[in-house]
GUKOL-768985 format. One record per residue: x, y, z of N, C-alpha, C in turn; residue in three letters. Coordinates in nm, 4 decimals, m for minus. Atoms other than C-alpha are relative to their C-alpha. Example, Ala and Ser with C-alpha at 12.3 -4.5 7.8 and 13.67 -1.06 7.14 Angstrom:
<recs>
       n_x       n_y       n_z      ca_x      ca_y      ca_z       c_x       c_y       c_z  res
    0.0890   m0.1190    0.0000    1.2300   m0.4500    0.7800    0.0900    0.1200    0.0000  ALA
   m0.0820   m0.1190   m0.0060    1.3670   m0.1060    0.7140   m0.0770    0.1090    0.0730  SER
</recs>
This chain:
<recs>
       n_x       n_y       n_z      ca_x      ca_y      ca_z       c_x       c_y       c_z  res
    0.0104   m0.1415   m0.0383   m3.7511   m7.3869   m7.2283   m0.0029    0.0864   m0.1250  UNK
   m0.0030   m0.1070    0.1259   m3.8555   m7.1256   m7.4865    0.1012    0.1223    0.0769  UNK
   m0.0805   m0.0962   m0.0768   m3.5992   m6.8468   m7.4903   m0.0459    0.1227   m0.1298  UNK
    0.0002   m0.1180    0.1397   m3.6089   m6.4904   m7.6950    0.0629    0.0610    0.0314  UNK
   m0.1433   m0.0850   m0.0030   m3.3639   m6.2424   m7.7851   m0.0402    0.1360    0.0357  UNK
    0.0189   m0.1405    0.0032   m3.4129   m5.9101   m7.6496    0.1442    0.1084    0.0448  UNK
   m0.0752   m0.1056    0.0029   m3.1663   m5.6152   m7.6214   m0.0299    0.1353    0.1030  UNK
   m0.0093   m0.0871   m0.1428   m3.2737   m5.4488   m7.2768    0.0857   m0.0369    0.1018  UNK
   m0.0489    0.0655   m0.0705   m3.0602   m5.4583   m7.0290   m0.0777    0.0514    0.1695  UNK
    0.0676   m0.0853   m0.0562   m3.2304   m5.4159   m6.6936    0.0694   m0.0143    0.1311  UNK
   m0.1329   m0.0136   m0.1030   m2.9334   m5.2784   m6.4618    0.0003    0.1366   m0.0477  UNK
    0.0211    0.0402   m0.0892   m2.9050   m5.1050   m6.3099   m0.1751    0.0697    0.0134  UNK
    0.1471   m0.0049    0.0246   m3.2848   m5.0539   m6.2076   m0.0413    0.1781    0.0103  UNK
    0.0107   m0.1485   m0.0005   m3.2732   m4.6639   m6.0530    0.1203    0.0663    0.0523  UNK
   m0.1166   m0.0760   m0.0694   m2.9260   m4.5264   m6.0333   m0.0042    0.1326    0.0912  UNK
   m0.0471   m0.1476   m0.0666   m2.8560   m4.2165   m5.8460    0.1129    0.0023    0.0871  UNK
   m0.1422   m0.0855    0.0017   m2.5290   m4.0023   m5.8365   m0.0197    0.0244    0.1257  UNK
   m0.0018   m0.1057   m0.0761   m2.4184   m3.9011   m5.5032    0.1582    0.0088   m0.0034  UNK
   m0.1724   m0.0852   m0.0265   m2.1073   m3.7075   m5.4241    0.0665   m0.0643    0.0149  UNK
   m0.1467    0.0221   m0.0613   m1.7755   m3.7618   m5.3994    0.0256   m0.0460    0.1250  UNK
   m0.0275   m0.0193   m0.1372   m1.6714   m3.8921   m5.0411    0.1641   m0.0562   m0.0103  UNK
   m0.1420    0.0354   m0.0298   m1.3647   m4.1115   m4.9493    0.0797   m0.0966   m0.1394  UNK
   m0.0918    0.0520    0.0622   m1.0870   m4.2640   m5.1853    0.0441   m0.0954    0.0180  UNK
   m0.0245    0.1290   m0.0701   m1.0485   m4.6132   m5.1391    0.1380   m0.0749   m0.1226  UNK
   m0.0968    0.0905    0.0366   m0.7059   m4.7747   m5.2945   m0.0471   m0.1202   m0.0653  UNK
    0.0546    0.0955    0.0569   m0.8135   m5.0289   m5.5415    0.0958   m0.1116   m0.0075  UNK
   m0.1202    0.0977   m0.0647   m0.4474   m5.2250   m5.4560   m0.0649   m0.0907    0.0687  UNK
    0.0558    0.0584   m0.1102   m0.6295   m5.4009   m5.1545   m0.0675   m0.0911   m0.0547  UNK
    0.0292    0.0915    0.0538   m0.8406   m5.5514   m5.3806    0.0061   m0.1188   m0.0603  UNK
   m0.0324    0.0591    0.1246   m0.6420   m5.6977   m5.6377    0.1069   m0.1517    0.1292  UNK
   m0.0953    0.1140   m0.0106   m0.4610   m6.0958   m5.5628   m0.0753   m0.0735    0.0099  UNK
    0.0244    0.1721    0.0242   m0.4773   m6.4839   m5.5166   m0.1104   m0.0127    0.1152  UNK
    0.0783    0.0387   m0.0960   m0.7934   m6.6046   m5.3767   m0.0403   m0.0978   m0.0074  UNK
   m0.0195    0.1415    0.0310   m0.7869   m6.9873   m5.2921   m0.1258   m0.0258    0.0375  UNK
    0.1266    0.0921    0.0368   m1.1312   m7.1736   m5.3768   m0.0246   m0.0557    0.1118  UNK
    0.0779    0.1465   m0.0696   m1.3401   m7.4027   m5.1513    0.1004   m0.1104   m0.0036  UNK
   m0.0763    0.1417    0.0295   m1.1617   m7.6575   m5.3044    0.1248   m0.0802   m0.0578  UNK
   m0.1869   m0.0043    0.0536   m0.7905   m7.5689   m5.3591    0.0189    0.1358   m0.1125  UNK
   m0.1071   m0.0815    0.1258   m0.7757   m7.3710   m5.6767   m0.0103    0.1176    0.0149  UNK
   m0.0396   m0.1370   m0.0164   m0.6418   m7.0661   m5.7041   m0.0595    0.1429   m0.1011  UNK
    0.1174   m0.1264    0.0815   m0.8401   m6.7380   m5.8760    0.0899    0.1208    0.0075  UNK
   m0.0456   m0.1562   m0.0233   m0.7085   m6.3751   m5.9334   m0.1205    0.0888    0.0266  UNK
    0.0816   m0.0732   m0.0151   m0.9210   m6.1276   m5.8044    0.0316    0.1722   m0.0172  UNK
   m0.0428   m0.1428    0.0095   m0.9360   m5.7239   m5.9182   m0.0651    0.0540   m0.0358  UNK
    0.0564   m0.0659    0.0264   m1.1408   m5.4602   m5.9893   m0.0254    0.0570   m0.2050  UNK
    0.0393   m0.0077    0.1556   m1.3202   m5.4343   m6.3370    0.0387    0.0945   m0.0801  UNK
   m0.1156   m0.1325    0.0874   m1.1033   m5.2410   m6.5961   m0.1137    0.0899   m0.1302  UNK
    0.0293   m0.0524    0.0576   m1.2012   m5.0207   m6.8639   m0.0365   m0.0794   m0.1358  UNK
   m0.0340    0.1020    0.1107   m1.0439   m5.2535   m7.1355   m0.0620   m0.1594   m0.0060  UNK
    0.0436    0.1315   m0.0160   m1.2593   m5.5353   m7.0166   m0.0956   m0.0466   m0.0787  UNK
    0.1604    0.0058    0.0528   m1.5530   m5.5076   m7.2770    0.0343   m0.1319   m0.0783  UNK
    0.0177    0.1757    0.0686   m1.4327   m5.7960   m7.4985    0.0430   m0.1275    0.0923  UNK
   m0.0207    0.1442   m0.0781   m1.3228   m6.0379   m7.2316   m0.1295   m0.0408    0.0751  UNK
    0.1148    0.0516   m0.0701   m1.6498   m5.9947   m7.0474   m0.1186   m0.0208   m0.1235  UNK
    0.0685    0.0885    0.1286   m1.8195   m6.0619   m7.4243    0.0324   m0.0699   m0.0305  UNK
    0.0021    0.1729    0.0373   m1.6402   m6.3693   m7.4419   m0.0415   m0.0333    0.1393  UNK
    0.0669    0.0876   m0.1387   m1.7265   m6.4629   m7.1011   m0.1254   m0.0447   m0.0201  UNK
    0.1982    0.0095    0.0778   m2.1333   m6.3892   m7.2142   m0.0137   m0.0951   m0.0748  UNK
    0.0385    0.0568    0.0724   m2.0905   m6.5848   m7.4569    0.0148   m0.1470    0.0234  UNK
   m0.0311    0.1063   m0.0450   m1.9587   m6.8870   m7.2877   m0.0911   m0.0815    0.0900  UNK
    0.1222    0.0927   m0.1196   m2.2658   m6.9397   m7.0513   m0.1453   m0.0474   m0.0712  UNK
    0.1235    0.0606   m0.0042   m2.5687   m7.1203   m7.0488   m0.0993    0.0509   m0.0654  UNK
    0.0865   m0.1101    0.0100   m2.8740   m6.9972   m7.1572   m0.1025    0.0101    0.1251  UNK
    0.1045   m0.0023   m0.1617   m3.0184   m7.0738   m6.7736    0.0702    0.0895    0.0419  UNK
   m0.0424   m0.0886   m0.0798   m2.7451   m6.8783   m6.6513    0.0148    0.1744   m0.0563  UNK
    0.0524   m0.0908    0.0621   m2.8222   m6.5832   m6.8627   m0.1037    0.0751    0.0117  UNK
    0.1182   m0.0063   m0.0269   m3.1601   m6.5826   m6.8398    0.0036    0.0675    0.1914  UNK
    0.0317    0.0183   m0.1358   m3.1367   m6.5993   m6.4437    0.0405    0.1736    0.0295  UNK
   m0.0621   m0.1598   m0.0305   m2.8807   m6.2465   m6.4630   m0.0738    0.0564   m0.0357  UNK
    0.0819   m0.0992    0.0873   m3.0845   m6.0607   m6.7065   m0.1088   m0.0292   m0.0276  UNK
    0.1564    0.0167    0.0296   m3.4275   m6.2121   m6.6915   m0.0212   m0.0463   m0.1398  UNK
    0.0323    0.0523    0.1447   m3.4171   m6.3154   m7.0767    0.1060   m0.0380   m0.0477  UNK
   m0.0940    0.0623    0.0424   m3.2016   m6.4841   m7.2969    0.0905    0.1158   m0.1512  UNK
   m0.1029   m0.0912    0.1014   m2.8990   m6.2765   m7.4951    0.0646   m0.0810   m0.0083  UNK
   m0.1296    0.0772    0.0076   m2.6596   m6.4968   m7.6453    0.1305    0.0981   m0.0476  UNK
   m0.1386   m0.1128    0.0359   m2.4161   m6.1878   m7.7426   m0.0599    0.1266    0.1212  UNK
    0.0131   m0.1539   m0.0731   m2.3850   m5.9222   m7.4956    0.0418    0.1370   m0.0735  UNK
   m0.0040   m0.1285    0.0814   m2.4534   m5.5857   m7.6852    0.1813    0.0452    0.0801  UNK
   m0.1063   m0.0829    0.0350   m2.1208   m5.3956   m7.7407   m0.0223    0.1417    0.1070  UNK
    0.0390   m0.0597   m0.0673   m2.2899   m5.1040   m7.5732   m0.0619   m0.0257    0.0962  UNK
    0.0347    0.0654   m0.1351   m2.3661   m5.3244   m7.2670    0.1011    0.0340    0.0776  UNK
   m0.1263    0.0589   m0.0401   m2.0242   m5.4377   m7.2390    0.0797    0.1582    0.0688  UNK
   m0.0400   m0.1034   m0.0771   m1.9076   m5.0826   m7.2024   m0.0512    0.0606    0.1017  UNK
    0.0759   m0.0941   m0.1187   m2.1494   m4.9520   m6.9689    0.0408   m0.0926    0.1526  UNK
   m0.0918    0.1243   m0.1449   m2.0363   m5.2913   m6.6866    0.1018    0.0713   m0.0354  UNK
   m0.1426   m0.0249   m0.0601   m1.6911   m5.2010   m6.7499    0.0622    0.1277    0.0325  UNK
    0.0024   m0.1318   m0.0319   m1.7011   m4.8247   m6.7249   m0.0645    0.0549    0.1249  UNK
    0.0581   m0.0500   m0.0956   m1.7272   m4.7706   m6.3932    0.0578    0.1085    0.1062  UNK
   m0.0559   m0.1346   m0.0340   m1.6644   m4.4488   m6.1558    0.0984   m0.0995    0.1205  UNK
   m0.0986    0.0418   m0.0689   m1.5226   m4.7262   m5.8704   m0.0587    0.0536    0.1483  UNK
    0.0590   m0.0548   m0.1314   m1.7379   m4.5178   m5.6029   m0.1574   m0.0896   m0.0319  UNK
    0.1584    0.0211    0.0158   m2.1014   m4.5100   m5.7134   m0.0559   m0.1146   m0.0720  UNK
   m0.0210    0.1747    0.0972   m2.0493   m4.8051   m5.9563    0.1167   m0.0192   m0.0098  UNK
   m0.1654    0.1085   m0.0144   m1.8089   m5.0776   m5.9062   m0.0591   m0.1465   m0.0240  UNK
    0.0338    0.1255    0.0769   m1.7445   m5.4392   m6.0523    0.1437   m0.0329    0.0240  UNK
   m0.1649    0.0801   m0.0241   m1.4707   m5.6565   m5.9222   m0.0340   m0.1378   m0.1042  UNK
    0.0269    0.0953    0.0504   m1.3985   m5.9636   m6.1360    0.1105   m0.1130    0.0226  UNK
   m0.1032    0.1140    0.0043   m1.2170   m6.3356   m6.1000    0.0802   m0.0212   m0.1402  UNK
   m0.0427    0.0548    0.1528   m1.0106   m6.4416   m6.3643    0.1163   m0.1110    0.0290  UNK
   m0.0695    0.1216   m0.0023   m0.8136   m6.7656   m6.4398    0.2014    0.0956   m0.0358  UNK
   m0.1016   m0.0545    0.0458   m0.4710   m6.5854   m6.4051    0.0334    0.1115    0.0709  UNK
   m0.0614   m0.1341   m0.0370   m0.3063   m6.2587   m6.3156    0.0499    0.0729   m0.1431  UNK
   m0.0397   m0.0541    0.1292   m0.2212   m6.2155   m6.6792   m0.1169    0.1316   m0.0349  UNK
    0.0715   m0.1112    0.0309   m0.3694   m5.8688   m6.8376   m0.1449   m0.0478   m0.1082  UNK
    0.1003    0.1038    0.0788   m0.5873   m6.1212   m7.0874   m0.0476   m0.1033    0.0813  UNK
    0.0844    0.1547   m0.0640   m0.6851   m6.3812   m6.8144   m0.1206   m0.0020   m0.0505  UNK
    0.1104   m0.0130    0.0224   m0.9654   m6.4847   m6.8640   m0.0953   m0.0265    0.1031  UNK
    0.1089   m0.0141   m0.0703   m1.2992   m6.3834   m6.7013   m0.0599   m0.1297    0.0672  UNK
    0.0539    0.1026   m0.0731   m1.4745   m6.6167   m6.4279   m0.1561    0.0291    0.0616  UNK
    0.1357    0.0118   m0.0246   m1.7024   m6.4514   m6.2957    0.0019    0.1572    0.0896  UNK
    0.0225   m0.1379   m0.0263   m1.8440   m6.0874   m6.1932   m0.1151    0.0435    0.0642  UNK
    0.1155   m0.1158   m0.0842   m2.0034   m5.8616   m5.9178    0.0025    0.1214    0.0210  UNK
   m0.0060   m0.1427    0.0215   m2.1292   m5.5463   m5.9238   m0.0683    0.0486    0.1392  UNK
    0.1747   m0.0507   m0.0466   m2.3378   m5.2779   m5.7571   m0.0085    0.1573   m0.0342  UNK
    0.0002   m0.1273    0.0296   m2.4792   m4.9681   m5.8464   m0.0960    0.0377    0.0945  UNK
    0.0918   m0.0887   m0.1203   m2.6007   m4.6881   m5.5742   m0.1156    0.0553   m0.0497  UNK
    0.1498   m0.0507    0.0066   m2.9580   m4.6478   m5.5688   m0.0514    0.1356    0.0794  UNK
    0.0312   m0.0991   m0.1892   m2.9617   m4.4316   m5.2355    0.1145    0.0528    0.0676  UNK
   m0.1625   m0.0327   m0.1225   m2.7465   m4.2732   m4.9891    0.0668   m0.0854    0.0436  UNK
   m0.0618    0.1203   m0.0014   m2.6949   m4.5981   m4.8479   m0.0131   m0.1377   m0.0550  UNK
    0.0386    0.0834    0.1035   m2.8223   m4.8425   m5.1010    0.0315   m0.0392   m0.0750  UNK
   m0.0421    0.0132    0.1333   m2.6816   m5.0139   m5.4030   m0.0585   m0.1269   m0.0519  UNK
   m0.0149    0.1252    0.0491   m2.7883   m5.2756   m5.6173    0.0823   m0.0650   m0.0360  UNK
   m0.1308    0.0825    0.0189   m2.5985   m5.5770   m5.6514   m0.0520   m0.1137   m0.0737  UNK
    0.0323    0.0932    0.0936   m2.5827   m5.8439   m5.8945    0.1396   m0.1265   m0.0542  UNK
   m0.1189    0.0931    0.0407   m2.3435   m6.1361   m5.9948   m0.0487   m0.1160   m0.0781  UNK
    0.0279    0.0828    0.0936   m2.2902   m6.3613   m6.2445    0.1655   m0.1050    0.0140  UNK
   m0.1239    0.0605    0.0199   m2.0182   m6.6691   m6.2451   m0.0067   m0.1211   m0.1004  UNK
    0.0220    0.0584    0.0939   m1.9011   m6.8736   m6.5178   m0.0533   m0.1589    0.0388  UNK
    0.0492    0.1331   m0.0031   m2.0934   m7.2381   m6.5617    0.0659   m0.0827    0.0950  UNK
   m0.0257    0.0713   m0.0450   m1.8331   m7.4122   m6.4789    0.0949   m0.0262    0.1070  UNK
   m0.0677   m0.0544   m0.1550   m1.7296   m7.2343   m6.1579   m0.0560    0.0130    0.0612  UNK
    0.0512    0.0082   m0.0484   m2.0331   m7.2565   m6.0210   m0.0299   m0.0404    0.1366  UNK
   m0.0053    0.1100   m0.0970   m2.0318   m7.4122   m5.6530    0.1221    0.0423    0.0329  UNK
   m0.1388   m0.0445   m0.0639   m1.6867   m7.2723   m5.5927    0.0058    0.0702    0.1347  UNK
    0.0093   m0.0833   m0.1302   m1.7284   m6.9951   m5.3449    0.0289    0.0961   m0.0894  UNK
   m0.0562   m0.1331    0.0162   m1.6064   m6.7169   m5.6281   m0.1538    0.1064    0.0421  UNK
    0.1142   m0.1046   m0.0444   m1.9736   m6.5358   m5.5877    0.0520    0.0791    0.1417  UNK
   m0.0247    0.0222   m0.1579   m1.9401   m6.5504   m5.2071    0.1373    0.0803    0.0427  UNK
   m0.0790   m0.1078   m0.0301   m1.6083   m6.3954   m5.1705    0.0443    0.1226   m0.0788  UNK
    0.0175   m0.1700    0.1076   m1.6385   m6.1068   m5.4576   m0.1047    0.0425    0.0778  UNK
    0.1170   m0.1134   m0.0602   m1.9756   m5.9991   m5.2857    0.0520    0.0582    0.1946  UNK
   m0.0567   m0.0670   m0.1199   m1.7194   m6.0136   m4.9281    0.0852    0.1112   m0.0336  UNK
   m0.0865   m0.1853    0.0315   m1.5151   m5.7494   m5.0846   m0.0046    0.0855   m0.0431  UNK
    0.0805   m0.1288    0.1023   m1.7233   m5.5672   m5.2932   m0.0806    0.0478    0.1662  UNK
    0.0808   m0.0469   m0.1388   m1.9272   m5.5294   m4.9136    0.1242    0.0839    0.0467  UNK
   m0.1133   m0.0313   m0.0800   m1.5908   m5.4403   m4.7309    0.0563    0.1420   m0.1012  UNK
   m0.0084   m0.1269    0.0774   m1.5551   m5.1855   m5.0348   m0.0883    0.1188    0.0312  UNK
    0.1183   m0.0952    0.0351   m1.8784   m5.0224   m5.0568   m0.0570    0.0767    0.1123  UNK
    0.0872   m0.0743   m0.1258   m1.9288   m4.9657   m4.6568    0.1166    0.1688   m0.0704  UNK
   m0.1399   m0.1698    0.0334   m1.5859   m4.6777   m4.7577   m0.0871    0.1208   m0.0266  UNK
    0.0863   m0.0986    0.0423   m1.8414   m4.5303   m4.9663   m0.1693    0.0476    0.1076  UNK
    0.1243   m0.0081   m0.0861   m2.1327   m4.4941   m4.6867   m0.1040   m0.1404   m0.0598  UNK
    0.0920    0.0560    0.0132   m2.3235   m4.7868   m4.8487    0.0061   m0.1178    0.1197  UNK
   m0.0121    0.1347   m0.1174   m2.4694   m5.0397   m4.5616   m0.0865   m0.0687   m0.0155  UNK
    0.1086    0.1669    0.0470   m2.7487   m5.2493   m4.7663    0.0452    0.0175   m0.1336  UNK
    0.0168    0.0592    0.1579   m2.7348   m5.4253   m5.0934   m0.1386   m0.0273   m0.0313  UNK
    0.0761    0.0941    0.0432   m3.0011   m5.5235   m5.2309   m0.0297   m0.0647   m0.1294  UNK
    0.0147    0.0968    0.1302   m3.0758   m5.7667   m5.5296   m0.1496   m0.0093   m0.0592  UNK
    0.1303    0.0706    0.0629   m3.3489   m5.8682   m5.7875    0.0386   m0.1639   m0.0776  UNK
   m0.0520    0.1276    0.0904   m3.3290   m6.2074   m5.9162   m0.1483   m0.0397    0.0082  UNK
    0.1391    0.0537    0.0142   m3.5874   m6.4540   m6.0409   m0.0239   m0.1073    0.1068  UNK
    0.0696    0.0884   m0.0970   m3.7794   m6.7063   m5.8108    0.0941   m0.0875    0.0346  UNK
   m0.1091    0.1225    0.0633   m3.5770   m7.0228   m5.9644    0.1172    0.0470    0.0382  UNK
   m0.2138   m0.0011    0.0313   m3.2179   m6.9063   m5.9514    0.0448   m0.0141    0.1715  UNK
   m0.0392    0.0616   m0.0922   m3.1721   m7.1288   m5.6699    0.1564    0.0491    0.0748  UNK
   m0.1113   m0.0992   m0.0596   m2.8049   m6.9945   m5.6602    0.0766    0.0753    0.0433  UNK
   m0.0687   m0.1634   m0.0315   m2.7968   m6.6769   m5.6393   m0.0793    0.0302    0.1746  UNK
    0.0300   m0.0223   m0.1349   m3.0407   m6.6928   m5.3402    0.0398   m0.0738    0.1169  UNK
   m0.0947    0.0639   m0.0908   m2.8049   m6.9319   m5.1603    0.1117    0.0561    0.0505  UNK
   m0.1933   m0.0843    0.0164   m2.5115   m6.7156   m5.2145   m0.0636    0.0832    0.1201  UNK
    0.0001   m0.0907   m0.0668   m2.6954   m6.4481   m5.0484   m0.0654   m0.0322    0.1338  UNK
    0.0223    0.0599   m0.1268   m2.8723   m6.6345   m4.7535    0.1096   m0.0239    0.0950  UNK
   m0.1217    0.0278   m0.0616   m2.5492   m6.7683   m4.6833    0.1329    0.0345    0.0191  UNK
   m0.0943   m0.0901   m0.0170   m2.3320   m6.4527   m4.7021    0.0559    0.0590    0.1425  UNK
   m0.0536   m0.0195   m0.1502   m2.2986   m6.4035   m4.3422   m0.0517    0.1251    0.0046  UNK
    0.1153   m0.1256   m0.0431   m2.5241   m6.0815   m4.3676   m0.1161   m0.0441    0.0435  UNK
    0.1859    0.0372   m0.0158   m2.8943   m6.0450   m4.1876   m0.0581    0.0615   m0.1365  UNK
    0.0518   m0.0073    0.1144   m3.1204   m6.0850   m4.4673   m0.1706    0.0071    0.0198  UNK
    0.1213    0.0252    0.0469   m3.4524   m6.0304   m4.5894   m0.0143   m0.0027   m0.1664  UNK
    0.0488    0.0350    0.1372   m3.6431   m6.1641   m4.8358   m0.1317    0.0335   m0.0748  UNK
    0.1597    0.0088    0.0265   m3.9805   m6.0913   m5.0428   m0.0323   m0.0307   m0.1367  UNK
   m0.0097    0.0805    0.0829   m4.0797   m6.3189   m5.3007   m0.1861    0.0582   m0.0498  UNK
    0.1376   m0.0516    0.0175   m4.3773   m6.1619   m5.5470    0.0025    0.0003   m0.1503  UNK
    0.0020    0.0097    0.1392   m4.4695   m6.2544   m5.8977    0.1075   m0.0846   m0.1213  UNK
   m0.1186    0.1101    0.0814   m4.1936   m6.5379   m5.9580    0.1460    0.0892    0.0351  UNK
   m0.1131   m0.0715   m0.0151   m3.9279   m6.2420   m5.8568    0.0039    0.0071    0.1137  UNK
   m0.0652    0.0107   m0.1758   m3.7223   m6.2147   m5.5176    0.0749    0.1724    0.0005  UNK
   m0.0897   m0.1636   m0.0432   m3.5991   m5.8557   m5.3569    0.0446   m0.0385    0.1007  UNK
   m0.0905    0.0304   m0.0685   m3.3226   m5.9775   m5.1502    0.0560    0.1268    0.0592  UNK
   m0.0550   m0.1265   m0.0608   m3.2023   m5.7035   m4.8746    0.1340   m0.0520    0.0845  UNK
   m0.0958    0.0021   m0.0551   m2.8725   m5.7154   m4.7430    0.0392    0.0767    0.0862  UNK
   m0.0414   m0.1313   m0.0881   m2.7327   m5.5675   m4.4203    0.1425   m0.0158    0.0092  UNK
   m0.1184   m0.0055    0.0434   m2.3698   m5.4546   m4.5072    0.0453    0.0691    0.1206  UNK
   m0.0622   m0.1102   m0.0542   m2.3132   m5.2386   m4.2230    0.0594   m0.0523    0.1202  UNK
   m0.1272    0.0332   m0.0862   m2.1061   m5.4929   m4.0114    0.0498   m0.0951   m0.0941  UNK
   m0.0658    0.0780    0.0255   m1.8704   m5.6892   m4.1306   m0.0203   m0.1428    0.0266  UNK
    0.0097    0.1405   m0.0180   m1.9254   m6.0470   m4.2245    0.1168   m0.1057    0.0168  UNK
   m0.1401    0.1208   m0.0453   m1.6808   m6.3630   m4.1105    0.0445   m0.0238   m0.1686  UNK
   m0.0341    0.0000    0.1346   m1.4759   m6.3735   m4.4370    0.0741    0.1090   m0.0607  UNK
    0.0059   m0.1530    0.0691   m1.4661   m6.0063   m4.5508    0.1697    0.0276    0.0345  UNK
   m0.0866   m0.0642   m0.0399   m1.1118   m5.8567   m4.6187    0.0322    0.1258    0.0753  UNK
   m0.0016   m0.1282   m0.0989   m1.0015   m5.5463   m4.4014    0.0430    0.0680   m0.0918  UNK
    0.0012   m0.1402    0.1152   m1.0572   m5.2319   m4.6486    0.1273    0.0678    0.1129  UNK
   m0.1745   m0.0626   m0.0649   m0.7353   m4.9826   m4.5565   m0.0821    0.1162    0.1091  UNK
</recs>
């Protein structure tokens, strides 16, 4: 596989600001969420202070699983990346993340976002580390980032990923949302319908 280094990041694709609405408790979010296959994960909403743990995370993956998030290969996630993921308002952009721990340094596992495109729209995107792959963390960060985001009026997701990234379009087939799909030029626009609650999803307050 040829890879090259570029320094775009292409996230989110067309933000837009809307208002203020409801206040959702970011408590609800945060604790132990037990794996597929026993082990245990912390789950909590993406901090401020997170820019170097989620640049060692970047730096810890693949260059398939890189490629697949961001369409090209970065082996350092710009500095001014890192802040723009972890600086988020928590309404209009939000990013929950796993980590091996509950400690204030755990370390990163794996991260989903989404940023509002629309009134009820947001893009969504996730990335988990290599060798957590196959777990279920995708799968239940995108059930509570959903169970978050209806608070805010959003009731579709939708995604871009590439053709190949076999995983990410499993995750979302098999999220317990109705889905569509449209596959055009090696790229997939994955639509999500958020606006009932899927089998899984925690109960927002």
């Amino acid at each position: 596989m040829q890879t090259h280094v570029q320094h775009v990041i292409p996230w989110p694709r067309r933000t837009r600001p809307i208002p203020r609405t409801v206040r959702t408790p970011l408590t609800w979010l945060e604790g132990a969420l037990t794996l597929r296959d026993g082990d245990p994960v912390h789950v909590r909403a993406i901090h401020a202070d997170d820019a170097e743990r989620l640049r060692a995370f970047h730096a810890r993956q693949s260059p398939d699983t890189i490629i697949f998030r961001f369409f090209h290969y970065m082996p350092t996630l710009p500095a001014a990346a890192a802040e723009h993921f972890t600086h988020v308002d928590y309404e209009n952009r939000m990013a929950l993340v796993a980590t091996r721990g509950a400690t204030k340094n755990a370390e990163i596992l794996g991260v989903v976002r989404y940023d509002r495109i629309g009134p009820h729209t947001a893009e969504v995107a996730f990335i988990v580390d290599d060798h957590w792959q196959g777990h279920g963390i995708a799968t239940a960060l995108l059930h509570r980032l959903a169970a978050y985001a209806r608070r805010y009026g959003i009731t579709q997701f939708e995604a871009f990923t590439m053709g190949a990234n076999a995983r990410m379009l499993e995750v979302l087939r098999n999220a317990g949302y109705p889905e569509r799909a449209r596959f055009e030029g090696g790229e997939a626009d994955v639509t999500l319908d958020i606006s009932s609650p899927a089998a899984g999803e925690p109960t927002a307050p």
